[in-house]
C-alpha positions as CSV (number, residue, x, y, z in Angstrom):
1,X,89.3,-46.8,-32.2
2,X,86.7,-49.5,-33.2
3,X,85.3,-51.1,-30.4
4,X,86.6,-54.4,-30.0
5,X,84.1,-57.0,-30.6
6,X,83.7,-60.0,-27.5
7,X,84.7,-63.2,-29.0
8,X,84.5,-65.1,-25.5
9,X,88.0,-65.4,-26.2
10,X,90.5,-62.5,-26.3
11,X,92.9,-62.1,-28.9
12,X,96.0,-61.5,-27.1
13,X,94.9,-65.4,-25.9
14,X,94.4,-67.3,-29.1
15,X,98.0,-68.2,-29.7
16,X,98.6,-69.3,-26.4
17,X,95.4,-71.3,-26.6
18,X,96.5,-73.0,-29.6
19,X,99.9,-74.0,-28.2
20,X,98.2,-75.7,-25.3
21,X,95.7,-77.3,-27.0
22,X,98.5,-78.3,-29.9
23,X,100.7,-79.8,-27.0
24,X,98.3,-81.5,-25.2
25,X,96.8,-83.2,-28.4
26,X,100.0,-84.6,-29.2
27,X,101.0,-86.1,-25.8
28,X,97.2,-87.7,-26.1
29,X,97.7,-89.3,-29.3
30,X,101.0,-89.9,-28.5
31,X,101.3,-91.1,-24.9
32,X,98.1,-91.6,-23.5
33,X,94.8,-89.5,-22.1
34,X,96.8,-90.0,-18.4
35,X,99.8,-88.6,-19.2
36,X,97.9,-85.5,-21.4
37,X,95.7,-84.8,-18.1
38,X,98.0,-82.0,-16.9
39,X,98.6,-81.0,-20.5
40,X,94.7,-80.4,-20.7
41,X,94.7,-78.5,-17.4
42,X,96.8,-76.2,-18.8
43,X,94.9,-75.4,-21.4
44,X,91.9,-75.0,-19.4
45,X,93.8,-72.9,-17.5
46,X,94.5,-70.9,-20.3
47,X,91.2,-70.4,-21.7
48,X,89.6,-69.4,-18.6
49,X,92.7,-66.3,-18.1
50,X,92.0,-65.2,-21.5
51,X,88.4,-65.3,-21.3
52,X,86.7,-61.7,-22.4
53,X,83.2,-62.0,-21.8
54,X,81.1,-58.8,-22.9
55,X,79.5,-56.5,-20.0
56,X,76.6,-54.1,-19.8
57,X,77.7,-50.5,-19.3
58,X,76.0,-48.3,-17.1
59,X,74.9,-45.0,-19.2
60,X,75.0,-42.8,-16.2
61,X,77.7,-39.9,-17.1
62,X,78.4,-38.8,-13.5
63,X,80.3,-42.2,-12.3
64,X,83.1,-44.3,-12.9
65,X,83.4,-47.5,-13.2
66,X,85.8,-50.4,-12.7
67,X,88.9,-50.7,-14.8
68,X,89.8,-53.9,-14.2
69,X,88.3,-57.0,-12.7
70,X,90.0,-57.9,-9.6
71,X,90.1,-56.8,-5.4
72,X,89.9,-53.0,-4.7
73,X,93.4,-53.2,-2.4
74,X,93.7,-49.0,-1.9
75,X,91.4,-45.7,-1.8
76,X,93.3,-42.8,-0.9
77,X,93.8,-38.9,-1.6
78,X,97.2,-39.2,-2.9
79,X,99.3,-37.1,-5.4
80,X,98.7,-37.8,-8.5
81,X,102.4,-38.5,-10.4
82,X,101.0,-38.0,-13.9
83,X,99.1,-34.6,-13.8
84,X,101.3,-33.4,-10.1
85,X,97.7,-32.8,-8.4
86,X,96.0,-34.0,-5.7
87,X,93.9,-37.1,-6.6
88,X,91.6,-39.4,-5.1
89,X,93.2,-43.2,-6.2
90,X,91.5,-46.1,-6.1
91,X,93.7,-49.5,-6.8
92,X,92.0,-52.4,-8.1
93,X,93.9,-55.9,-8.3
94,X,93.8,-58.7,-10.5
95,X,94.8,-62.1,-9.9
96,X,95.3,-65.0,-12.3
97,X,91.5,-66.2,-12.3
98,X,90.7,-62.6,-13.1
99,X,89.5,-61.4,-16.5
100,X,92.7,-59.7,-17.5
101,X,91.0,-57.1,-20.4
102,X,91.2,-53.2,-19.2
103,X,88.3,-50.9,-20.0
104,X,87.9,-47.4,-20.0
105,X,86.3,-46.3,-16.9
106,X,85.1,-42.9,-18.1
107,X,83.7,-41.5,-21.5
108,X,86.1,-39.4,-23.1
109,X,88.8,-38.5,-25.1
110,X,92.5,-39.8,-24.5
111,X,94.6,-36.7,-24.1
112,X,97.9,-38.4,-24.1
113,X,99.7,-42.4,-23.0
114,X,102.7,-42.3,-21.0
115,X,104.9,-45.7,-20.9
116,X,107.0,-45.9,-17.4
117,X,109.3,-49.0,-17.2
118,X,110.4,-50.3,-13.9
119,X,110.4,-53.2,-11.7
120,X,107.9,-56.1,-11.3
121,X,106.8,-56.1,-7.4
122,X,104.3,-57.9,-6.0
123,X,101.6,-55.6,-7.5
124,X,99.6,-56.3,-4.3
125,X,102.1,-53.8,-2.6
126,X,101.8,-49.9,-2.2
127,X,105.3,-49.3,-3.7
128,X,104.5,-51.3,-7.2
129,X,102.3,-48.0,-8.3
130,X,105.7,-46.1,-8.5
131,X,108.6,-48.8,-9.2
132,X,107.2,-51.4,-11.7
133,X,106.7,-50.9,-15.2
134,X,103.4,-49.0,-15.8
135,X,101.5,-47.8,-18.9
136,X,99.3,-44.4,-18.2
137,X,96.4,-43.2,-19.7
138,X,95.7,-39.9,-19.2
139,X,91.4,-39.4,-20.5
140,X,89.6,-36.2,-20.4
141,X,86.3,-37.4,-19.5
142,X,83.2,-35.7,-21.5
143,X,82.4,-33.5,-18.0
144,X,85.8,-32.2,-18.2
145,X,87.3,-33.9,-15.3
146,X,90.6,-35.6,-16.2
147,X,91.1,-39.0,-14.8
148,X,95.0,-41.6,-15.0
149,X,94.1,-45.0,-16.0
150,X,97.3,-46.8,-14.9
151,X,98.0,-50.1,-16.3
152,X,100.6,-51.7,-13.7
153,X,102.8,-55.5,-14.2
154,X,103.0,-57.3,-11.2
155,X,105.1,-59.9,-10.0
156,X,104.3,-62.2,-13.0
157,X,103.0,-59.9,-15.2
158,X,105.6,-59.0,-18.3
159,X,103.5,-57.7,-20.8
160,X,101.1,-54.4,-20.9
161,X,99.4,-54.1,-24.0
162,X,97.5,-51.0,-24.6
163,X,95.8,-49.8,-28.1
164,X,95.2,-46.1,-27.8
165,X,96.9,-43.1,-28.1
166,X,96.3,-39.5,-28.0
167,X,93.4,-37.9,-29.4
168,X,91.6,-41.6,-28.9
169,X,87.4,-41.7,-28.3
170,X,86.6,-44.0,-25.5
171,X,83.1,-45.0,-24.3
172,X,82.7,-46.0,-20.9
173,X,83.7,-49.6,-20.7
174,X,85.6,-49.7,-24.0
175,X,87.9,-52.3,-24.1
176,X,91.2,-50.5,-24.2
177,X,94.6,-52.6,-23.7
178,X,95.1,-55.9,-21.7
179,X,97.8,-57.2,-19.0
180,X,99.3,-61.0,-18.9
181,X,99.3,-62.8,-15.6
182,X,98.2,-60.8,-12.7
183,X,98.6,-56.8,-12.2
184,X,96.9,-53.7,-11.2
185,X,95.3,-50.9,-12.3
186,X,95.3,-47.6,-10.7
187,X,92.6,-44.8,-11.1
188,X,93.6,-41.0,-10.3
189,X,90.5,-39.2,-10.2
190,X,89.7,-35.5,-8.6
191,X,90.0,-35.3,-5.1
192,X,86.4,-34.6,-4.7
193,X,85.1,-37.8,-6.2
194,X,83.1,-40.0,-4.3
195,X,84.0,-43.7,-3.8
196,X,81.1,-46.3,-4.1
197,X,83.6,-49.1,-2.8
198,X,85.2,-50.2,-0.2
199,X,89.0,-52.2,0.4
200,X,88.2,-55.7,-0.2
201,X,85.4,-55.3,-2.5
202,X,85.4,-57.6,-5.5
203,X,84.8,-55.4,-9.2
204,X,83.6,-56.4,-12.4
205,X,85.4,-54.1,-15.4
206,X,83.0,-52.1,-16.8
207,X,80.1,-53.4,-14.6
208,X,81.1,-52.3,-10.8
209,X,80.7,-48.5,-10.1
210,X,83.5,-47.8,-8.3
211,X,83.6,-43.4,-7.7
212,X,81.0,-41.1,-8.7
213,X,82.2,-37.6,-9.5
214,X,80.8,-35.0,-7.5
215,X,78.2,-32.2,-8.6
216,X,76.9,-28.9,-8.1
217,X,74.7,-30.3,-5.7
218,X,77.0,-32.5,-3.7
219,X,79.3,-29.3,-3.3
220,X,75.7,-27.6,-1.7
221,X,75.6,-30.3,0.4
222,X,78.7,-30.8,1.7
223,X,79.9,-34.2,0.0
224,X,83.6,-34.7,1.1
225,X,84.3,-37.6,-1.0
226,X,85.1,-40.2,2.1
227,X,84.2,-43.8,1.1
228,X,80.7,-45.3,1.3
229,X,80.3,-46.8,5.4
């Protein structure tokens, strides 16, 4: 896949951009600055959901960074659903003022996509990993360990758009699919990763190291893979 090039703007944005702008020209011209304020608002609104600013990538292979941009809401050793293994998951939620582009957070090779629908819960909530509609991405990162990228639509959220499939090359950070109107994205990554975040933190896609996977010499030392304090 090419890497997609930062416009300011993402793509999946520009026709909603031009509707608003469009609509809010005419009711200016038509009726009056006054009565096009909210019109405008809207399409500032717009602009700033589908802004896709481009980020500096941190070239260190051992860690992985943030998905999404958004709140880290869960960091847990679950089961993973997608490869039936133990997993540590870290859950990072986006809201509405959130830059809404989805980047790999490994290095790797895409070994397969996996399209689940379901509901649309609150994606805030523990149960919307499972129940609402969810786009996978299963990448064997270039160390060998394989880690789920789970696109997840939220309460709002009726579109996942994703642009790789199998056999895909992804650099770290790659811009790789994109979610309308609030979500989450889940990361399943080997039990024995290390997360560099806590609940609450506030990530940057791309930009935030969230986990860093563990090494020959953590396993010497004893690294269990609990969170930072």
């Amino acid at each position: 896949m090419t890497p997609y090039p930062h416009p300011i703007i993402a793509r999946e944005g520009w026709l909603f951009l031009g509707l608003a702008v469009a609509i809010a020209l005419v009711v200016h011209f038509g009726a009056g600055p006054w009565w096009a304020l909210p019109f405008w608002l809207l399409a500032l609104f717009v602009l700033q959901f589908f802004r896709d600013p481009a980020r500096p990538v941190t070239p260190d292979p051992d860690v992985v960074v943030a998905p999404a941009d958004g709140r880290v809401i869960a960091i847990e050793v679950v089961d993973d659903p997608y490869q039936q293994r133990p997993a540590l998951k870290i859950s990072v939620f986006m809201n509405v003022f959130n830059v809404h582009s989805n980047r790999s957070p490994v290095e790797g090779v895409v070994e397969r996509v996996e399209y689940f629908p379901g509901k649309f819960f609150n994606a805030d909530l523990d149960k919307a990993s499972e129940a609402n509609e969810r786009n996978a991405v299963i990448i064997r990162a270039n160390n060998g360990a394989l880690v789920s990228c789970v696109q997840v639509a939220g309460l709002i959220a009726r579109r996942i758009l994703c642009y790789v499939a199998g056999g895909a090359l992804l650099t770290k950070g790659q811009r790789f699919g994109f979610i309308r109107f609030g979500s989450r994205v889940d990361l399943y990554l080997p039990p024995e990763t290390r997360p560099e975040v806590v609940i609450g933190d506030k990530v940057k896609a791309a930009v935030t190291v969230v986990a860093r996977f563990a090494t020959a010499t953590d396993a010497a030392g004893g690294r269990t893979g609990e969170p930072r304090p």
